[in-house]
C-alpha positions, 0 to 999 in steps of 0.5 A: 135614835135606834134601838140595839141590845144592851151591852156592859157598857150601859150599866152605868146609864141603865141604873139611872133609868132604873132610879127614875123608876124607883129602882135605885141599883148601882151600876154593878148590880146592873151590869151582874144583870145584863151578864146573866140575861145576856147568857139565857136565849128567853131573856133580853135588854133592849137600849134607844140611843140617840146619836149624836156626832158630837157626843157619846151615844146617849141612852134614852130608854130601855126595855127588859124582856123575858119569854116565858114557857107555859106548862100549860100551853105550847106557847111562850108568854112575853113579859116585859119586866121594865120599860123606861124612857128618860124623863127629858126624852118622853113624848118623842116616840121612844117608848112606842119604839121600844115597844115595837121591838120588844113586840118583834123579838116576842113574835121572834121567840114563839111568844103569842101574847105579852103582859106587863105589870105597872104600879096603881100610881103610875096613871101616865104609864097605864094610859101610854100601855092602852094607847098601844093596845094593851089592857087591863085584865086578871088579877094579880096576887104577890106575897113577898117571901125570905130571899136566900141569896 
């Protein structure tokens, strides 16, 4: 397994780790993304594939990150927007790795502190969070507002 950064020719595979989420995009969708965070230096997908030599390179998990600048402080803060791992290679070390890589491109881009979100029913993702160092602080308050695209 290595870890690299996404490229248009994993939409396909990206929109169903998505799905597995609950973020049902097609492939077209997904790759209009991947062009978009491609072209912006404080943004990245980053892909674990499996090499197999008989098979095609198989997209196991991805991670989307975004280093963002604070009008408050010189630093960057990092956000790791989606972090999955297909649900048949869970438990081999993928998410840790993803992690890895996401925590030396943040360090990378002068971020000094990273943050994710993850839904109240996702129990499993908030302990694999905690066991890597990650814990629960603030407050988070969203409201929804009109799309104008």
């Amino acid at each position: 397994m290595k870890i690299r950064t996404a490229t248009l020719d994993d939409a396909a595979p990206l929109a169903a780790l998505l799905g597995e989420l609950g973020y049902a995009q097609a492939p077209e969708q997904v790759a209009r993304k991947l062009a978009l965070l491609a072209a912006s230096p404080l943004d990245t997908v980053k892909v674990a594939v499996a090499e197999q030599p008989t098979e095609q390179q198989a997209v196991l998990g991805c991670i989307s990150l975004h280093a963002l600048p604070m009008f408050h402080l010189e630093q960057r803060l990092g956000r790791i927007t989606a972090l999955v791992v297909t649900a048949s290679a869970r438990g081999r070390g993928i998410g840790q790795a993803l992690l890895q890589a996401a925590h030396q491109w943040f360090g990378e881009h002068g971020c000094t502190r990273c943050e994710l979100t993850s839904g109240d029913q996702r129990h499993e993702a908030h302990r694999f969070y905690e066991a890597h160092g990650y814990a629960r602080v603030s407050q988070r308050f969203v409201r929804e507002l009109p799309s104008t695209i």
